[in-house]
C-alpha positions in Angstrom: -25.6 8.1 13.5 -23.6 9.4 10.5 -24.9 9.6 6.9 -22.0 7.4 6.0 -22.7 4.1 8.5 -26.8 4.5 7.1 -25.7 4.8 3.8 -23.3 1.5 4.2 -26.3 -0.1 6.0 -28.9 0.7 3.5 -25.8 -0.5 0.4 -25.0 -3.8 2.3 -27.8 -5.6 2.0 -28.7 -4.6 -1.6 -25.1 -4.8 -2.8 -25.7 -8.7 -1.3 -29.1 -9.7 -2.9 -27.9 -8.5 -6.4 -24.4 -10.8 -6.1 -26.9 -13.6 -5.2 -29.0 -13.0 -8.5 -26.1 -12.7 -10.3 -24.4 -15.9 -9.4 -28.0 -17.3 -9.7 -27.7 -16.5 -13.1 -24.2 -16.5 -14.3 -24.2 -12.9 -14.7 -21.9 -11.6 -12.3 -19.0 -10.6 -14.1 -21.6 -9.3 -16.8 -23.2 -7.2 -14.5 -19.2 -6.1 -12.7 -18.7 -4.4 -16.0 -21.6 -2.4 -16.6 -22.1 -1.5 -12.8 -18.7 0.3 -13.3 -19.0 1.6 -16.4 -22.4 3.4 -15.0 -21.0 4.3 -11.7 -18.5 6.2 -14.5 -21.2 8.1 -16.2 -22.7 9.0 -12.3 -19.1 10.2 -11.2 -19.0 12.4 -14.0 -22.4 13.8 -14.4 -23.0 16.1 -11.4 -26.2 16.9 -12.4 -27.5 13.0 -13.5 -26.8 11.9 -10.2 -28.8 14.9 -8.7 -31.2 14.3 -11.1 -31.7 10.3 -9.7 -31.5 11.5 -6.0 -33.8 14.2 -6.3 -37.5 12.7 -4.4 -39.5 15.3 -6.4 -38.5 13.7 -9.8 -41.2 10.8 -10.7 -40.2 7.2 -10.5 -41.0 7.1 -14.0 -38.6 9.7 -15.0 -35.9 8.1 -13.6 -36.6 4.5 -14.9 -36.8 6.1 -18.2 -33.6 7.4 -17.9 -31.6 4.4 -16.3 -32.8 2.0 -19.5 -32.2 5.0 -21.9 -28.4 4.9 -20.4 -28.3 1.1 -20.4 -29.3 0.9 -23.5 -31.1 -2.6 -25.0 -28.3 -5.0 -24.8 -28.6 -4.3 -20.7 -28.8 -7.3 -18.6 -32.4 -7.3 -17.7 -32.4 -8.7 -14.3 -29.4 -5.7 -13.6 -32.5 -3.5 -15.4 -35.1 -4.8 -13.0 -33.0 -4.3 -9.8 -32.8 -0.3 -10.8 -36.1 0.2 -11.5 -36.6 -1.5 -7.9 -34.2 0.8 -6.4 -36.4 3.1 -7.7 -39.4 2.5 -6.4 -38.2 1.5 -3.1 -36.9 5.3 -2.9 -33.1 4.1 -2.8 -32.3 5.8 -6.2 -30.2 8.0 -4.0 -27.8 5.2 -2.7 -26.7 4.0 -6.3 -23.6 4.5 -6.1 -22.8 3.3 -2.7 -25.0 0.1 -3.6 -23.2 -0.6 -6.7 -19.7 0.6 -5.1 -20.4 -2.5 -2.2 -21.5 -4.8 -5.0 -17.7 -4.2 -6.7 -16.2 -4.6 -3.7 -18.2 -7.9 -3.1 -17.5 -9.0 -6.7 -13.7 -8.5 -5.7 -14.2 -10.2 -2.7 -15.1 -13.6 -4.5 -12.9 -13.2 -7.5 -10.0 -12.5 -4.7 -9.2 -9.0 -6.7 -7.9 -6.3 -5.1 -8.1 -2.4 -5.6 -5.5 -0.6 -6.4 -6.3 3.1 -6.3 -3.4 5.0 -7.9 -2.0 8.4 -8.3 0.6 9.9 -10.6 1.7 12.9 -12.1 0.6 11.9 -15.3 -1.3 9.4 -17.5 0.4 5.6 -17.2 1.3 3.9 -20.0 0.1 0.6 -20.1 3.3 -1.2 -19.1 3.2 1.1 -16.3 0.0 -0.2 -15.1 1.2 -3.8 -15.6 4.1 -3.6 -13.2 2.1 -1.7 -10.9 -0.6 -4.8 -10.9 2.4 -6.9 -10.6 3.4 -5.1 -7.6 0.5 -4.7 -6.2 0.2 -8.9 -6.5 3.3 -9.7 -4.6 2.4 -7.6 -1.6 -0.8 -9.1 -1.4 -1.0 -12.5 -3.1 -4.3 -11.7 -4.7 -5.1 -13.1 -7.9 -5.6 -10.5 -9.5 -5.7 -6.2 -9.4 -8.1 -4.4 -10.4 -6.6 -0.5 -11.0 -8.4 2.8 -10.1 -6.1 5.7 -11.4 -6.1 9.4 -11.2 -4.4 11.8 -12.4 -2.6 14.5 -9.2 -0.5 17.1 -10.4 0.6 18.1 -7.0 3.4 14.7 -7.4 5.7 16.5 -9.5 6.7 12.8 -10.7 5.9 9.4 -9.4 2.9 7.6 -8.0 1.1 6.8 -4.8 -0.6 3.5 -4.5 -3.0 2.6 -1.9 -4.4 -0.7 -1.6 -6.7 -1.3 1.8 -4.7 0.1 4.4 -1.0 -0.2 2.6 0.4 3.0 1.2 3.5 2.9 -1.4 4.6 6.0 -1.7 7.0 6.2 -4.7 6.1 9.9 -5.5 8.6 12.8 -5.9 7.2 14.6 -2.8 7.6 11.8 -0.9 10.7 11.0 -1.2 11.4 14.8 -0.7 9.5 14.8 2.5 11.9 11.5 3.5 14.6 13.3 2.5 14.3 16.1 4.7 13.1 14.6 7.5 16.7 12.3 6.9 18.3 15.8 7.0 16.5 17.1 10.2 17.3 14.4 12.2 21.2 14.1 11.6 
């Protein structure tokens, strides 16, 4: 079995009971926010999510540091679900537990993801007409944007939501251009 299907079984269930205490508690959107803003800080700190992996680093250690980046004005019950991630040796699968809670949180608040590439930074209009876009082809209610910056586009973006592809890059339309030209 790959690592991938056991980490997605291990996330599921997790990623499930926290949306349940969330709604439980009116926290869910609450929780959305800080969920991503720590899965930020995990994605760019190599060595903090080595450091919460790692099964020789005490439980205690690692608690300490998941309130420390929390901070006091943390939900508690979001607190008290990491320190149990903890214990239960699932430290490890953060980030695919709290990637599968997004995507859950998505799934009820009919939001899509809209992961997007381009050349260089959007401005914020940019982004707009790309959520409005990105709302016509799928009738959600709303779009939620993941963005990165590829400097192989020369110009343009990519943007990939599910299984759809727009590509409205530079090379793109280079590569349909000459394909155009090899077939005539």
């Amino acid at each position: 079995m790959s690592t991938s299907i056991v980490t997605s079984e291990v996330a599921e269930p997790y990623a499930r009971a926290l949306l349940s205490l969330t709604q439980d508690s009116g926290t869910t959107d609450a929780v959305n926010g800080t969920a991503g803003e720590l899965l930020e800080l995990l994605s760019g700190s190599e060595e903090l999510t080595d450091f919460l992996a790692n099964p020789l680093t005490s439980a205690d250690a690692k608690k300490g540091v998941i309130k420390q980046l929390l901070g006091d004005s943390a939900n508690h019950s979001f607190l008290n679900f990491l320190q149990l991630l903890v214990d239960r040796g699932r430290a490890a699968v953060m980030v695919p537990i709290l990637n599968q809670y997004r995507a859950l949180v998505r799934d009820l608040n009919q939001t899509v993801l809209a992961e997007v590439s381009s050349a260089v930074e959007l401005s914020d209009a940019q982004k707009d007409s790309i959520r409005q876009r990105v709302v016509s082809m799928t009738d959600a209610k709303a779009v939620e944007l993941s963005t990165e910056i590829d400097k192989s586009l020369l110009g343009g973006v990519i943007i990939k939501v599910g299984s759809q592809v727009v590509d409205a890059s530079l090379r793109g339309q280079l590569r349909r251009i000459g394909i155009q030209l090899g077939s005539a």
